[in-house]
C-alpha positions as a Markdown table, in Angstrom:
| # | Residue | x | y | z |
|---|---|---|---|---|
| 1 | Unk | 0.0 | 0.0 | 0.0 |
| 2 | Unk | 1.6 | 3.3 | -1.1 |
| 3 | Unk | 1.6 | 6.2 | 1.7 |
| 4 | Unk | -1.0 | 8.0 | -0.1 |
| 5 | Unk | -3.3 | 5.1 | 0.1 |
| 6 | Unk | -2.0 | 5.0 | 3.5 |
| 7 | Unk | -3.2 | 7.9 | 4.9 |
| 8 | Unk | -6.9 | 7.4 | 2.8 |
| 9 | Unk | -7.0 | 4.7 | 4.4 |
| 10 | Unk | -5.9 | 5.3 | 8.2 |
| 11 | Unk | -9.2 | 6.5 | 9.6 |
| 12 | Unk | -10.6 | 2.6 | 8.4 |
| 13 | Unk | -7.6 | 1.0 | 10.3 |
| 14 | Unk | -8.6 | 2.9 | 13.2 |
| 15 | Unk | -12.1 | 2.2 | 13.3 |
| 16 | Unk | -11.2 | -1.5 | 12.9 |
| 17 | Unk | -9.1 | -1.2 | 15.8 |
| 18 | Unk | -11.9 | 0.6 | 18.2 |
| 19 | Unk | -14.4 | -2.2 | 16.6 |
| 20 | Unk | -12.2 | -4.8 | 17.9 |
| 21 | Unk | -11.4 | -3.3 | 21.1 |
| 22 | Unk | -15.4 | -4.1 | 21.6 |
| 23 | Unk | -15.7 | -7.8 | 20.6 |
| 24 | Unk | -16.6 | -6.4 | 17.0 |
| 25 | Unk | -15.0 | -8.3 | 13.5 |
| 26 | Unk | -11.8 | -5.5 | 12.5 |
| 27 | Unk | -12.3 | -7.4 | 9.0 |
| 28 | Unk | -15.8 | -6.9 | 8.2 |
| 29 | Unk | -15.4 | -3.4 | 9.7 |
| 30 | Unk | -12.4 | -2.9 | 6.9 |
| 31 | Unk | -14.1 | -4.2 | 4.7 |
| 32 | Unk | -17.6 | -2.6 | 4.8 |
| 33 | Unk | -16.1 | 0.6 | 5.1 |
| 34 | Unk | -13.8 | 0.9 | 2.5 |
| 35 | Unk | -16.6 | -0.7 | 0.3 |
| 36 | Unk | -18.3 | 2.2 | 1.1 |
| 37 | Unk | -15.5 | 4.8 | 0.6 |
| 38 | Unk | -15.2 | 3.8 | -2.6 |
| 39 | Unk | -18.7 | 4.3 | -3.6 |
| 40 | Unk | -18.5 | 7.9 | -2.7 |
| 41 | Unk | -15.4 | 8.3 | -4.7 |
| 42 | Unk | -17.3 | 6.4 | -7.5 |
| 43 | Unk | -20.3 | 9.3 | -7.3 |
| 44 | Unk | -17.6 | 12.1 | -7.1 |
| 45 | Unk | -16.1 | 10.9 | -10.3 |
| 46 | Unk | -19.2 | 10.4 | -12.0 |
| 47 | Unk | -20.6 | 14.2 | -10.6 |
| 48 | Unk | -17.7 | 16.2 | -12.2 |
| 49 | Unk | -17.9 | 13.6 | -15.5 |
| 50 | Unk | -21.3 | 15.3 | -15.8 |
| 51 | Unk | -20.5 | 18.5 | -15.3 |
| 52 | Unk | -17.8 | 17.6 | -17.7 |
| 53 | Unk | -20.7 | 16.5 | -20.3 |
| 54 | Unk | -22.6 | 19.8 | -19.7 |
| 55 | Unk | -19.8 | 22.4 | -20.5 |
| 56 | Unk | -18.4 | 20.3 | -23.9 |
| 57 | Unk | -18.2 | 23.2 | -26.5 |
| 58 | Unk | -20.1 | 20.9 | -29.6 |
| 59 | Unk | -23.3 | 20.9 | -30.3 |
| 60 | Unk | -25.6 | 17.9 | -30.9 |
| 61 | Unk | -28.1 | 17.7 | -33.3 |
| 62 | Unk | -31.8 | 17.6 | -32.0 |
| 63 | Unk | -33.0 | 15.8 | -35.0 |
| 64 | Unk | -30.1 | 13.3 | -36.4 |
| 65 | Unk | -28.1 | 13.5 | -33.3 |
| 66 | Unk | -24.7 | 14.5 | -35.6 |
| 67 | Unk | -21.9 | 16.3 | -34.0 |
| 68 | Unk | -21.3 | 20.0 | -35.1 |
| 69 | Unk | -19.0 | 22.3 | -34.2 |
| 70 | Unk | -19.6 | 25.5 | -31.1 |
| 71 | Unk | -20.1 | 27.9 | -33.6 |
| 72 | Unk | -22.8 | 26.2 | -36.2 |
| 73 | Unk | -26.0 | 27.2 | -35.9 |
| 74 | Unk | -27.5 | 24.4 | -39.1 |
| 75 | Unk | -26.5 | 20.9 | -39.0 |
| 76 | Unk | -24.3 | 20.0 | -41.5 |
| 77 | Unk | -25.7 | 16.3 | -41.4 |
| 78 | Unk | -29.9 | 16.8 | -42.1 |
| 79 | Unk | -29.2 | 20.7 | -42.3 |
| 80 | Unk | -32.0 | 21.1 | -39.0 |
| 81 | Unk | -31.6 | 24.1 | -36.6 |
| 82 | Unk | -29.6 | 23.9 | -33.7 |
| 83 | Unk | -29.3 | 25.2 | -30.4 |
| 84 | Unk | -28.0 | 27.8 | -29.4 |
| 85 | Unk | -25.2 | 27.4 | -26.3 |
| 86 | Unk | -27.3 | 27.9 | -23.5 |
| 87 | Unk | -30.2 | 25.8 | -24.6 |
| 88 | Unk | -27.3 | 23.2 | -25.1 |
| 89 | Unk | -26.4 | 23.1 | -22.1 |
| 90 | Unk | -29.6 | 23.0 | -20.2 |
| 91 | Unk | -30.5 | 20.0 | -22.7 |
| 92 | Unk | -27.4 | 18.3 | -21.6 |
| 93 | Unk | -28.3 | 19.3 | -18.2 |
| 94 | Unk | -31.9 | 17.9 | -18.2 |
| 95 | Unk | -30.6 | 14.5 | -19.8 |
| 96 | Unk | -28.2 | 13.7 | -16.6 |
| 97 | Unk | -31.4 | 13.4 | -14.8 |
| 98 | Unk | -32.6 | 11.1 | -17.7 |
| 99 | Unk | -34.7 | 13.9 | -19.4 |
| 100 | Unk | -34.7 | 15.4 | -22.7 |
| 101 | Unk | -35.2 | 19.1 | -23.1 |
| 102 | Unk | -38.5 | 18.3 | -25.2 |
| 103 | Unk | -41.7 | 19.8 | -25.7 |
| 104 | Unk | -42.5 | 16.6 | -23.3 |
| 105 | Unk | -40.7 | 18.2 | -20.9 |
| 106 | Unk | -42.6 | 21.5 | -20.8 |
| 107 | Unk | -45.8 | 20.0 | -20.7 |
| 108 | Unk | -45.5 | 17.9 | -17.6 |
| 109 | Unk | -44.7 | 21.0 | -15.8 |
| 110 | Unk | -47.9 | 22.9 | -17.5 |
| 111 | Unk | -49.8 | 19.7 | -16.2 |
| 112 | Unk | -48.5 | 20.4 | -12.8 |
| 113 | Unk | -48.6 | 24.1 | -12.7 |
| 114 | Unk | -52.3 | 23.9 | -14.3 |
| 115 | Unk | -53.5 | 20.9 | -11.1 |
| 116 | Unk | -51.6 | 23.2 | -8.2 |
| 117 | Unk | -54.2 | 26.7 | -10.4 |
| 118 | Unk | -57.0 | 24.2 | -9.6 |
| 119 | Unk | -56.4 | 23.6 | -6.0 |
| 120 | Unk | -55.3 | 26.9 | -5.1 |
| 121 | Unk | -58.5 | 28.7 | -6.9 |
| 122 | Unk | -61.0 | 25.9 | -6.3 |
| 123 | Unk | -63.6 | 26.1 | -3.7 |
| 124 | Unk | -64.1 | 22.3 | -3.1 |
| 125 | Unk | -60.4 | 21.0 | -4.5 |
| 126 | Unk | -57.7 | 18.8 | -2.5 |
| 127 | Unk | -54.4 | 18.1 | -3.3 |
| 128 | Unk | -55.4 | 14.4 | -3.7 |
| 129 | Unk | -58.4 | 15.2 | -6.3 |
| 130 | Unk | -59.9 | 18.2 | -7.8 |
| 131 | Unk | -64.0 | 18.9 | -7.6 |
| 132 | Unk | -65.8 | 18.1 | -10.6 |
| 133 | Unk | -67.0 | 22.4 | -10.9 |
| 134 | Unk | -63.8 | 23.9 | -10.3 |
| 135 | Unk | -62.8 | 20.8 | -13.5 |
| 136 | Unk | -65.7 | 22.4 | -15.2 |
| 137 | Unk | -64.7 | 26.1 | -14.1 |
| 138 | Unk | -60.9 | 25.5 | -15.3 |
| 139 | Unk | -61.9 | 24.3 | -18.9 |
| 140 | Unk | -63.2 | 20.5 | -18.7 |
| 141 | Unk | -64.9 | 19.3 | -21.7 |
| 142 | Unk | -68.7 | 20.0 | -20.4 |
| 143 | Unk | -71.7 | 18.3 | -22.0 |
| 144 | Unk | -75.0 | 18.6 | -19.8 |
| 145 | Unk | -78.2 | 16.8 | -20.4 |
| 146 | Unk | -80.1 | 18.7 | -17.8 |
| 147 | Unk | -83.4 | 20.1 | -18.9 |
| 148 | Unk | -85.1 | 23.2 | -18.6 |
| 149 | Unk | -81.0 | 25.1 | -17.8 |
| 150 | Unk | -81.3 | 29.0 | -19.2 |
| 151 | Unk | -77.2 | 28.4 | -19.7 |
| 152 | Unk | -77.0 | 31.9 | -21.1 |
| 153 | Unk | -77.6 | 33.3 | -17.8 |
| 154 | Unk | -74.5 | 31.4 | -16.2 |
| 155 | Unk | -70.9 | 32.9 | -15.9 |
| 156 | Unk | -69.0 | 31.9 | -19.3 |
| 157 | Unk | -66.9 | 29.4 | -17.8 |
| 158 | Unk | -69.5 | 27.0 | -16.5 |
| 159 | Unk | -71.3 | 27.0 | -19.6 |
| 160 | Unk | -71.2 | 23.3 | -21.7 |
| 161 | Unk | -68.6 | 23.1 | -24.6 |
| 162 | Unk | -71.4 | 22.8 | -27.2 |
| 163 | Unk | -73.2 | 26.8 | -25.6 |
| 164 | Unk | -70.3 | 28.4 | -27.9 |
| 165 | Unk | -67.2 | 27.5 | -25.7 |
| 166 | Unk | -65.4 | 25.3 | -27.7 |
| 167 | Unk | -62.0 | 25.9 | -26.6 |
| 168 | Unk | -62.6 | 23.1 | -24.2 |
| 169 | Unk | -62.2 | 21.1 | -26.5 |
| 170 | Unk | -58.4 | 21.7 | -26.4 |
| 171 | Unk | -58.1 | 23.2 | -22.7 |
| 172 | Unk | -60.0 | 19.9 | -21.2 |
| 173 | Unk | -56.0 | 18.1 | -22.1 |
| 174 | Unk | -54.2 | 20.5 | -19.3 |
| 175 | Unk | -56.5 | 19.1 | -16.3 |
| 176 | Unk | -56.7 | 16.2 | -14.4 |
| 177 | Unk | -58.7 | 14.7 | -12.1 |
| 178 | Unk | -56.3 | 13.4 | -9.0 |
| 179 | Unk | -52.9 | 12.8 | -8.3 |
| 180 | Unk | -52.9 | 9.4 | -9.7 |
| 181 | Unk | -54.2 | 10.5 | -12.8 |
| 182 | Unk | -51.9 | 13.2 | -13.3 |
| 183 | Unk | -49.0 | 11.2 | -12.7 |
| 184 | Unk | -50.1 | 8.0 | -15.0 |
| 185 | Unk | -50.7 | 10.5 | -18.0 |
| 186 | Unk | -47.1 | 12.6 | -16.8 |
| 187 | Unk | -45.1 | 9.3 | -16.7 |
| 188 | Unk | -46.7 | 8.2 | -19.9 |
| 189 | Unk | -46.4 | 11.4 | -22.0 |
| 190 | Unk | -42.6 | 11.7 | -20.9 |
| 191 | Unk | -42.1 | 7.8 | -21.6 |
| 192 | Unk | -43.9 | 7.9 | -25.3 |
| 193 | Unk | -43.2 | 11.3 | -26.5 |
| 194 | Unk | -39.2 | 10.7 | -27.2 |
| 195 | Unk | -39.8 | 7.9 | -29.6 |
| 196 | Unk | -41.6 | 9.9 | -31.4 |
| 197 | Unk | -40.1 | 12.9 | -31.4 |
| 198 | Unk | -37.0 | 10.4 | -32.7 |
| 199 | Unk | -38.6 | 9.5 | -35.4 |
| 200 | Unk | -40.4 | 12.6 | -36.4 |
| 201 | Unk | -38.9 | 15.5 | -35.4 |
| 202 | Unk | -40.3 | 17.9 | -32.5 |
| 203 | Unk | -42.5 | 19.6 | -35.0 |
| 204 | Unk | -44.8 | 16.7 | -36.3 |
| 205 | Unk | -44.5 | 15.2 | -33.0 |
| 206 | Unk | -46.2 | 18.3 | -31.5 |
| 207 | Unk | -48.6 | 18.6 | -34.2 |
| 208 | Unk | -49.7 | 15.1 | -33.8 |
| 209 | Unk | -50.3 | 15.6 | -30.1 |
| 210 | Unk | -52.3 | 18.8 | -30.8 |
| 211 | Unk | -54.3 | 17.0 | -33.6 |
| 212 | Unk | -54.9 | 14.4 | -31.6 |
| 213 | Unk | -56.0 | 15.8 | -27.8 |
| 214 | Unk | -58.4 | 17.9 | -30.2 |
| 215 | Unk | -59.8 | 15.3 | -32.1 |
| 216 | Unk | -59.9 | 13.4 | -28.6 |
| 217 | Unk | -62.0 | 16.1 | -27.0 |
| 218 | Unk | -64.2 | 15.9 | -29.9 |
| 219 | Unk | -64.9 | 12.1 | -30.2 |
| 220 | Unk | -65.8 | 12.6 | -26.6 |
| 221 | Unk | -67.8 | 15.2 | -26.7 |
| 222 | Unk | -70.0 | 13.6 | -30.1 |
| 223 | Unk | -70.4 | 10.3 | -27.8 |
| 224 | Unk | -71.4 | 12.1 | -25.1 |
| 225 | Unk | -74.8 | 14.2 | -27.1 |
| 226 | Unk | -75.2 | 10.9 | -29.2 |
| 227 | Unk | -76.1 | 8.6 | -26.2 |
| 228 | Unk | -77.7 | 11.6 | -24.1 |
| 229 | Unk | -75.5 | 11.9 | -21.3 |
| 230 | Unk | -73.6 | 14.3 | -18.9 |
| 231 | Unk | -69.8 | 14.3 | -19.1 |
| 232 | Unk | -66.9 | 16.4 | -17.7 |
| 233 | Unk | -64.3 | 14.8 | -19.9 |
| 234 | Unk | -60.3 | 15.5 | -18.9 |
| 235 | Unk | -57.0 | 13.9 | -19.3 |
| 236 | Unk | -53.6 | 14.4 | -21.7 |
| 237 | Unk | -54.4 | 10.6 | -22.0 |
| 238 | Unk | -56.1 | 11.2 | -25.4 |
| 239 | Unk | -53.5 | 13.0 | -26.6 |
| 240 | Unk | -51.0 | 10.7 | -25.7 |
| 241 | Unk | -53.1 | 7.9 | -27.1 |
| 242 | Unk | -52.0 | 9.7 | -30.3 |
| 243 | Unk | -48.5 | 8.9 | -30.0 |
| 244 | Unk | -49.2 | 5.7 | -29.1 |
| 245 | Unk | -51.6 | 5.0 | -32.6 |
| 246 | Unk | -48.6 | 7.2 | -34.4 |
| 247 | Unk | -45.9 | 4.8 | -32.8 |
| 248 | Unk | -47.6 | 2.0 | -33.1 |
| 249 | Unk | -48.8 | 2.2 | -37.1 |
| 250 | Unk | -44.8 | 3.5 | -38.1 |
| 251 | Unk | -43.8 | 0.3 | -36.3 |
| 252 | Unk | -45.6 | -2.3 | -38.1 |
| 253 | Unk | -45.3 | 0.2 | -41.7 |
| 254 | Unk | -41.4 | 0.2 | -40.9 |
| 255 | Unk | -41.1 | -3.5 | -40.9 |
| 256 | Unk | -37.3 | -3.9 | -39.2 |
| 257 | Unk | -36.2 | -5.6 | -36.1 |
| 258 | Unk | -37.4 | -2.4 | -34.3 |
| 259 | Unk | -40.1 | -1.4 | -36.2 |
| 260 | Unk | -41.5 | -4.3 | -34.8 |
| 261 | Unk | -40.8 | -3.7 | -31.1 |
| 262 | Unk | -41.8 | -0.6 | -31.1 |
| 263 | Unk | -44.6 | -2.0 | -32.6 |
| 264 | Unk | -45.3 | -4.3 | -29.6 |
| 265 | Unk | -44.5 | -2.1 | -27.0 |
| 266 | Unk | -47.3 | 0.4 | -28.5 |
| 267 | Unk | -49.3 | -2.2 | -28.4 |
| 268 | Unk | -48.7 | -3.1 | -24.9 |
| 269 | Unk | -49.6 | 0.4 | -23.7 |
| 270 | Unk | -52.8 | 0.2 | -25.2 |
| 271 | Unk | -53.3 | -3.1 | -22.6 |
| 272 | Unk | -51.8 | -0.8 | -20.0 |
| 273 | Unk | -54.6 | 1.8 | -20.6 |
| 274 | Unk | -57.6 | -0.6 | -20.5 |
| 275 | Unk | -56.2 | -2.2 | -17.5 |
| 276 | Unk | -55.3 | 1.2 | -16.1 |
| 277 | Unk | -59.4 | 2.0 | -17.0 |
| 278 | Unk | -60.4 | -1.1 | -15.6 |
| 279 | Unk | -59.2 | -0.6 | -12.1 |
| 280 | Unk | -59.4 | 2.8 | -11.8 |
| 281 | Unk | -63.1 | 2.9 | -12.1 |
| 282 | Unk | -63.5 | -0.3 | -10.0 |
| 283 | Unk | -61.9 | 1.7 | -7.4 |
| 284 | Unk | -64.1 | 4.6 | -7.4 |
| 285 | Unk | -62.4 | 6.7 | -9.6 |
| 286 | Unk | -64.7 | 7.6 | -11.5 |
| 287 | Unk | -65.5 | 6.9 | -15.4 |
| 288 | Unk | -62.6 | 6.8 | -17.8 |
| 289 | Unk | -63.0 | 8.1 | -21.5 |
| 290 | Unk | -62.7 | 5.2 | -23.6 |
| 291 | Unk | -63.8 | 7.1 | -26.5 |
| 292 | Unk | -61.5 | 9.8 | -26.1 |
| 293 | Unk | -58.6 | 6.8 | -25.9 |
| 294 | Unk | -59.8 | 5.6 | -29.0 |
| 295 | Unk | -60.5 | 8.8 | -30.9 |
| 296 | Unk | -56.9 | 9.8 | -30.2 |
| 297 | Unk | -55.4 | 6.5 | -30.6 |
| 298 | Unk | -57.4 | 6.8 | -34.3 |
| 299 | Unk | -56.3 | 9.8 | -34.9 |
| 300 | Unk | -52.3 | 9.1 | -34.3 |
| 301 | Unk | -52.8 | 5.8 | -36.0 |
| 302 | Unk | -54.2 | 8.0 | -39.3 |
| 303 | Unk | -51.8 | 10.5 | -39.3 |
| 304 | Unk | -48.7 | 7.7 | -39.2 |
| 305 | Unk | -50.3 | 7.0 | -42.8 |
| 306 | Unk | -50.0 | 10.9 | -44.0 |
| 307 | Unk | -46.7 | 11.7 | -42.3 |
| 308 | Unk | -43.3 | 10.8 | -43.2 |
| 309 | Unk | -41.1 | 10.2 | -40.5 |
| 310 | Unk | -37.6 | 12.4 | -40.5 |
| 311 | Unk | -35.5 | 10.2 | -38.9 |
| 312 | Unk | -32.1 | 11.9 | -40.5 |
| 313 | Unk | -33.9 | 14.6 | -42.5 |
| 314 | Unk | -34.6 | 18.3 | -41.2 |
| 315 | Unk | -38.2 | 19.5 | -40.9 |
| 316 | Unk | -39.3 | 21.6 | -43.7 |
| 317 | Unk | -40.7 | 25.9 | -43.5 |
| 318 | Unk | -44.3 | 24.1 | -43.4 |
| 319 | Unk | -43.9 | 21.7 | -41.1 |
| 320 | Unk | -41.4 | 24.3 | -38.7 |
| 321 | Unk | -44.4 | 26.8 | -38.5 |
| 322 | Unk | -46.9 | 24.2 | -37.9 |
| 323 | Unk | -44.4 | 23.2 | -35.0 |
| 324 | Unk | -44.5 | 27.0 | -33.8 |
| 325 | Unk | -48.6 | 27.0 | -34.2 |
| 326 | Unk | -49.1 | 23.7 | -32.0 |
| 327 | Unk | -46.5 | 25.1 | -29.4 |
| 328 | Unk | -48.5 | 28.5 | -28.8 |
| 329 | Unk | -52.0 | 26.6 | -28.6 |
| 330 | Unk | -50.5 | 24.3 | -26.0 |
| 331 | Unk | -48.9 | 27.6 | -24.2 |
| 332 | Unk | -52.1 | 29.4 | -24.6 |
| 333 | Unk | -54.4 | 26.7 | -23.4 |
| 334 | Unk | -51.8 | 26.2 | -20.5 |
| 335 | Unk | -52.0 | 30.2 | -19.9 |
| 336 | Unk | -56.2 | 30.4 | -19.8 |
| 337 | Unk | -56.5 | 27.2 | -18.0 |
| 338 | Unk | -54.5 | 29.0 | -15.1 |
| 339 | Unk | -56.5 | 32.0 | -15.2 |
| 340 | Unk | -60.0 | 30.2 | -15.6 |
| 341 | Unk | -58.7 | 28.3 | -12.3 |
| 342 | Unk | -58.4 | 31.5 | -11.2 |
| 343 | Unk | -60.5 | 33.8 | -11.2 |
């Protein structure tokens, strides 16, 4: 043992001697706590090899993943736009805690800023589950069957979606109903969204989320007047059923090795859903859209037909301000979701 080593070391040797002093094994002392300095060197090393990762002057493409130089600001691989330094290093930042700096990303924490709106401006609202007004109040998809309602003589925001307030159709994604909902549909948007945003490219990815939480809302809703019932409908999970129908259909289209298990692991989501449905409304929970499920699920499965994917290809001017379009309508719906909680 060198004298370095040695002295790293001497504060073990001594512990082992006390232990022993008092009937204790001086081995397994040494033993166990060496073990045990070495896993804290282990994590030191591994802390300043990320902060390492997070200062490296390259940048990484966010669509091909193709190393550029610090100064670029195009790929030269799929010619996509990249980052600029800061937003590389906060990427890099987010993915040491095993999350990309995607639109994914930015929409859990609406989800979570938009439930804490609800419980703050709500008069009947927990922390463990929001009231089914202050749902309705915030933006929840509304249909009401009651008869002989003057709804024109109600505040705005507790009027149903089809008395001119059809922006619940897209607001209804941003709420949730309890904790456990909100984390299913958070865990599952930030587990499905990076596959597709792999293969598409942020911009369609978004799009298709948009597209289909919309369509969602509106399958919902058309069920709802169709079979003459009341509904608050609310829940990303329609939207994310839209990546799940757009993951699923490029899987089986693609054909390869992992086409084909993305193909299947699409497929087992959908199980996890049902089951997910099943139990939650055997437990009380309350009862879960199916058709807002399927009308996304539809909808992502259609648009895998219409889209082509980008995998090393850049997103065209079209498809870049369709991208812009779908991120303000998720900011804005986020924004007016707030303030309806709110007021």
């Amino acid at each position: 043992m060198t004298e370095p080593q040695r002295d790293e070391y001497e504060w073990i040797e001594t512990a082992a001697r006390l232990g022993k002093a008092v009937g204790m094994n001086p081995v397994r002392i040494r033993w166990k706590l060496r073990a045990w300095q070495d896993r804290q060197k282990g994590r030191g090393r591994t802390v300043v090899g990320k902060a390492q990762a997070v200062r490296r002057e390259h940048k990484t493409c966010p669509v091909c993943n193709g190393i550029n130089a610090a100064g670029d600001k195009t790929c030269a691989h799929c010619g996509a736009r990249l980052r600029t330094r800061g937003g590389e290093m906060l990427a890099r930042f987010f993915r040491q805690f095993g999350m990309g700096l995607g639109f994914e990303t930015l929409l859990a924490a609406a989800f979570i800023g938009v439930y804490i709106a609800v419980v703050s401006g709500g008069a009947d609202s927990s922390l463990w589950g929001l009231d089914t007004n202050d749902l309705v109040k915030a933006g929840g998809n509304f249909h009401s069957v009651e008869p002989g309602l003057a709804w024109d003589r109600y505040p705005w925001f507790f009027r149903p979606t089809v008395h001119q307030q059809y922006w619940r159709l897209w607001t209804y994604a941003f709420l949730h109903g309890g904790l456990m909902h909100l984390g299913f549909n958070v865990w599952a948007l930030l587990y499905i969204a990076p596959k597709a945003r792999e293969i598409y490219g942020s911009n369609k990815a978004l799009v298709v989320y948009v597209v289909s939480g919309i369509v969602a809302g509106a399958a919902s809703l058309a069920w709802a007047v169709l079979m003459g019932k009341s509904m608050v409908g609310i829940g990303a999970s329609g939207a994310v059923c839209g990546f799940i129908g757009l993951m699923l259909v490029w899987g089986h289209t693609d054909g390869t090795m992992s086409g084909i298990r993305m193909r299947n692991s699409m497929a087992r989501w959908v199980l996890y859903i049902v089951v997910f449905g099943i139990f939650w409304g055997m437990g009380g929970g309350g009862a879960v859209d199916h058709t807002a499920h399927f009308g996304g699920l539809l909808t992502g499965g259609l648009l895998a037909l219409l889209i082509s994917p980008n995998m090393r290809r850049g997103d065209g001017t079209a498809w870049r301000v369709a991208g812009l379009v779908a991120g303000l309508l998720c900011a804005a719906a986020a924004a007016f979701t707030v303030y309806c909680a709110l007021i």
